[in-house]
N, C-alpha and C positions, 0 to 999 in steps of 0.2 A: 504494500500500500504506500502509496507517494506521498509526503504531508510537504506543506509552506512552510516553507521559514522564513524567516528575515536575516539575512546578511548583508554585512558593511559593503557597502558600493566598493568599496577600493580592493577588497577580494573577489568580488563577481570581476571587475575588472582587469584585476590579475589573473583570473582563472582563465578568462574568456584571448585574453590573447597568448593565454599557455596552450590552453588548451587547442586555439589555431593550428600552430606551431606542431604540436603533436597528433592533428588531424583527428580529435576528440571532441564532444560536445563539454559544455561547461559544467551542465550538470556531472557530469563524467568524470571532468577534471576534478571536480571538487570532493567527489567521490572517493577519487586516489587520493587525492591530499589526506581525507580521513584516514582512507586505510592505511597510508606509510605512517601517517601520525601514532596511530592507534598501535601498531606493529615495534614502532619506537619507544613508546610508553612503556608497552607490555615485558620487553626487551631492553633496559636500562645498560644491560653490561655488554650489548655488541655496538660492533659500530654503527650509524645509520647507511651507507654507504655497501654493508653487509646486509643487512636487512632487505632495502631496495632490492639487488639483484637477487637474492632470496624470492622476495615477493612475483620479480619476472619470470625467475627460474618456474615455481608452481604455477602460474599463468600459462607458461609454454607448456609445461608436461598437460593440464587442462585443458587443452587445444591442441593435442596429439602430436605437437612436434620434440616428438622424443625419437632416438635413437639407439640403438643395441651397441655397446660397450665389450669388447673383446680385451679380453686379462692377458690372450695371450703374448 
């Protein structure tokens, strides 16, 4: 279920020409902004910089672009 909020002009502004940038809607961008936020909170002792490509890594395995891994 969707709900309204109110958010500061100067965030929807920032999101909206990030989100350009990365060929995302605002809504969307603002989205991630939560979840890296949220993933940073939860996770105090990694870096955020680990966390992000964390976050991509599970995004790509969730959209099948995984690969088979030979040990040999």
């Amino acid at each position: 279920m969707a709900t309204s909020i109110k958010l500061p002009d100067e965030l929807v502004k920032l999101a909206k020409k990030v989100a350009a940038i990365e060929h995302r809607s605002t809504p969307k961008q603002i989205e991630l902004w939560s979840e890296i936020g949220r993933a940073v909170l939860d996770n105090p002792d990694l870096p955020p910089a680990f966390i992000l490509e964390t976050l991509h890594s599970l995004k790509e395995a969730k959209e099948g672009f995984l690969q088979d891994y030979d040990f040999d």
